[in-house]
C-alpha positions as CSV (number, residue, x, y, z in Angstrom):
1,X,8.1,8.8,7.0
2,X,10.2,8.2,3.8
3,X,10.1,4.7,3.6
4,X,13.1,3.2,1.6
5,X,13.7,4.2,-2.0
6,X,11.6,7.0,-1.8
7,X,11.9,10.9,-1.3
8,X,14.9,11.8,1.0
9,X,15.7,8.5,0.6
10,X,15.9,7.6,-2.7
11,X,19.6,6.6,-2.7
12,X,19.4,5.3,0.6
13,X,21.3,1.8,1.1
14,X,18.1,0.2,2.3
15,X,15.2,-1.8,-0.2
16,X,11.9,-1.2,-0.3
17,X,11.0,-5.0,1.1
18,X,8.8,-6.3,3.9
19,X,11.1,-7.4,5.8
20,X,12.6,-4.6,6.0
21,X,9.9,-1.6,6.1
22,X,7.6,-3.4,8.9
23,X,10.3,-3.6,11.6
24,X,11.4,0.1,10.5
25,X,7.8,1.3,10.8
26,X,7.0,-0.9,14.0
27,X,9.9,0.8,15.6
28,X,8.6,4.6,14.1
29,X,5.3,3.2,15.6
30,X,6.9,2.7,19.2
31,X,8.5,6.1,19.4
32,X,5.1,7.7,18.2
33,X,3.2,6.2,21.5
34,X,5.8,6.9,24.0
35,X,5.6,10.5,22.4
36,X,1.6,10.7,21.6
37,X,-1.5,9.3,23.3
38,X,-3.1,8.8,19.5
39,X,-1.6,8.0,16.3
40,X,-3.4,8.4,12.9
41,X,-1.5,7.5,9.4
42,X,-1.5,8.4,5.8
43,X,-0.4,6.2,3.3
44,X,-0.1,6.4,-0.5
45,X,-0.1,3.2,-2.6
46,X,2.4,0.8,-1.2
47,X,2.8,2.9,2.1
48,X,-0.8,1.8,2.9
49,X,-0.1,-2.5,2.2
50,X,3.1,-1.8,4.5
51,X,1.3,0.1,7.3
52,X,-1.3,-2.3,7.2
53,X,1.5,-5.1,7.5
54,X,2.9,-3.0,10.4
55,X,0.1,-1.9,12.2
56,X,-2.7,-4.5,11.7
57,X,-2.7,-4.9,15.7
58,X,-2.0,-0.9,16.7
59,X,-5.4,1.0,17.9
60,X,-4.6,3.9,15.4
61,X,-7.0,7.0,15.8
62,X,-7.3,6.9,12.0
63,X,-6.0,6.5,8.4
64,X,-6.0,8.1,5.4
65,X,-5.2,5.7,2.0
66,X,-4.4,7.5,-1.3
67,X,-4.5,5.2,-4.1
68,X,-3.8,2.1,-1.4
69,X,-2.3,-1.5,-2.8
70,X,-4.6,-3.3,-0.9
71,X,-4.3,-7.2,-2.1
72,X,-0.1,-7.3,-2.6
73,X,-0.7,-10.6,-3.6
74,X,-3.3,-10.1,-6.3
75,X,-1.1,-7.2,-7.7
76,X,1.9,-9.7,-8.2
77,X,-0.2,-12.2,-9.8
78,X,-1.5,-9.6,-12.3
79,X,2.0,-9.0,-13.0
80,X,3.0,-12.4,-13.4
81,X,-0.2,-12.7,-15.7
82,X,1.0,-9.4,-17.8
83,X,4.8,-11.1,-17.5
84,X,3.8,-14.4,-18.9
85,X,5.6,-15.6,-15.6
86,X,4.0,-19.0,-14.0
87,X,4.4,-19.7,-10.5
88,X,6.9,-22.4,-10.6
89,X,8.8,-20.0,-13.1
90,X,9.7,-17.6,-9.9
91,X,10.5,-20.2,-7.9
92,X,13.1,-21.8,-10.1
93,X,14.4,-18.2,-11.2
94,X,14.4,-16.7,-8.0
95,X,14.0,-13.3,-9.9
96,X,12.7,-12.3,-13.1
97,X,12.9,-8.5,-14.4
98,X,9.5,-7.5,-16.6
99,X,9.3,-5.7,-19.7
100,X,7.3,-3.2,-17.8
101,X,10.1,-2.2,-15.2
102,X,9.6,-3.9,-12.6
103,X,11.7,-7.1,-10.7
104,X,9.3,-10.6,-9.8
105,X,10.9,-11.7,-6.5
106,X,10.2,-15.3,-5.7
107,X,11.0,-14.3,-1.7
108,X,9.0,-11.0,-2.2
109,X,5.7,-13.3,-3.6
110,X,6.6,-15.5,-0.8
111,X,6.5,-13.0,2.1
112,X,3.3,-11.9,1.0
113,X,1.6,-15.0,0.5
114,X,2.6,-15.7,4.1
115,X,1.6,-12.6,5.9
116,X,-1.9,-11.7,4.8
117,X,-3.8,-8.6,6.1
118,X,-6.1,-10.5,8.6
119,X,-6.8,-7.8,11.3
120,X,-8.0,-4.2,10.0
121,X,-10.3,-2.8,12.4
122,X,-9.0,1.3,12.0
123,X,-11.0,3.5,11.3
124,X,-10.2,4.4,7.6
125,X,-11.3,6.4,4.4
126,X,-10.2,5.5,1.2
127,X,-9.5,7.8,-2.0
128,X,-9.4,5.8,-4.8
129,X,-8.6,6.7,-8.4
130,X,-11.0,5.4,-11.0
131,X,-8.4,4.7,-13.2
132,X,-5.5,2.9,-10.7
133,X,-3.8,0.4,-12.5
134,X,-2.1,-1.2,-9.2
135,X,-5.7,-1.9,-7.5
136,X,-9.1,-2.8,-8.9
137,X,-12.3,-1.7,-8.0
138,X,-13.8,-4.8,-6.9
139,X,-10.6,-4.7,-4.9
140,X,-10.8,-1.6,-3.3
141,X,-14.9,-1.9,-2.6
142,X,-14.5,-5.7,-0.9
143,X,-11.3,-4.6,0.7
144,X,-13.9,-1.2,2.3
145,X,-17.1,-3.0,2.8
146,X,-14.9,-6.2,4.6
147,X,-13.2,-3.4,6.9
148,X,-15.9,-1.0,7.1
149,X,-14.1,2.0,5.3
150,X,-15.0,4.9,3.6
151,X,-14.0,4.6,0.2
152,X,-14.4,7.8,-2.2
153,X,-13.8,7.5,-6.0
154,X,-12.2,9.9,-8.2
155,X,-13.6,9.1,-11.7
156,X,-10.9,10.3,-13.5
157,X,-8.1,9.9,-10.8
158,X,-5.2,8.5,-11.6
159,X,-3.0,6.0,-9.2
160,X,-0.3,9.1,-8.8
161,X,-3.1,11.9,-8.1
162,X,-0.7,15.0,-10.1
163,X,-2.7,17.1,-12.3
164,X,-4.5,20.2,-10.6
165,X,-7.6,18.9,-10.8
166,X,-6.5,15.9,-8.7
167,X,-4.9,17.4,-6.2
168,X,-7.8,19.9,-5.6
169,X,-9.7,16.6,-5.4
170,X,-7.6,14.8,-3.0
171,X,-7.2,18.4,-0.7
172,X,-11.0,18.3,-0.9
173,X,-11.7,14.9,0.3
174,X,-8.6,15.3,3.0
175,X,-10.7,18.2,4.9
176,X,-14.1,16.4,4.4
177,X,-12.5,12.8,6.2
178,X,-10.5,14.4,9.0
């Protein structure tokens, strides 16, 4: 599944917001069970925060996270921190663009703050990238000894795994977790 702003639907009308992409993949999720008696997932990056968000209460068969944003909140605060952007500061603006391309959303920060990841009991396995900017390690080991998830680490992975190297990694660890 494309999810907003992304692949086949880069240009599509629809934003790449919570409150958008968890009804969309709920209702993905609903056709999948009427069609199949088990559902796994794979995720990159943001695709895992928003399955999670979407499927925190589905019995999924399993999932695969590349590179997975697994605290949303803790990401936006390091952006704020990098952004010299205080809390109150979002609320007042509302928005606030960042030297380093991406848009603070006051509602965005808000959403996420009040719909925390409490439920994650699928069986998943984590690749993470040793050097991922989006999630820290501490991160991604409390998020898979709190959830009971295999987490593999690519040393010299990078959040987008690209380079040959990477891919052969991430092709590796795909037949050894499935």
């Amino acid at each position: 599944v494309d999810l907003p702003e992304h692949g086949r639907r880069k240009n599509d009308a629809a934003s790449l917001v919570p409150w958008t992409v968890v009804p969309e993949l709920r209702g993905v999720m609903e056709l999948l069970k009427a069609e199949y008696s088990e559902v796994s997932v794979r995720a990159n990056s943001i695709g895992a925060w928003f399955a999670m968000q979407a499927f925190q209460n589905e019995a999924l068969a399993h999932c695969l996270f590349v590179s997975p944003i697994l605290d949303m909140r803790a990401l936006i605060e390091n952006m704020m921190a990098w952004a010299g952007v205080t809390e109150e500061r979002l609320r007042r603006e509302g928005e606030i663009p960042t030297e380093f391309g991406e848009v603070l959303s006051w509602r965005y920060y808000s959403w996420v703050k009040e719909h925390p990841v409490l439920n994650w009991d699928v069986r998943t396995d984590i690749l993470y990238a040793g050097n991922d900017t989006m999630t820290n390690r501490e991160t991604a080991g409390s998020f898979a000894a709190a959830h009971s998830c295999g987490l593999t680490v690519m040393e010299n992975g990078e959040h987008w795994f690209h380079t040959a190297e990477q891919l052969d990694f991430l092709r590796s660890w795909e037949d050894n977790v499935t």
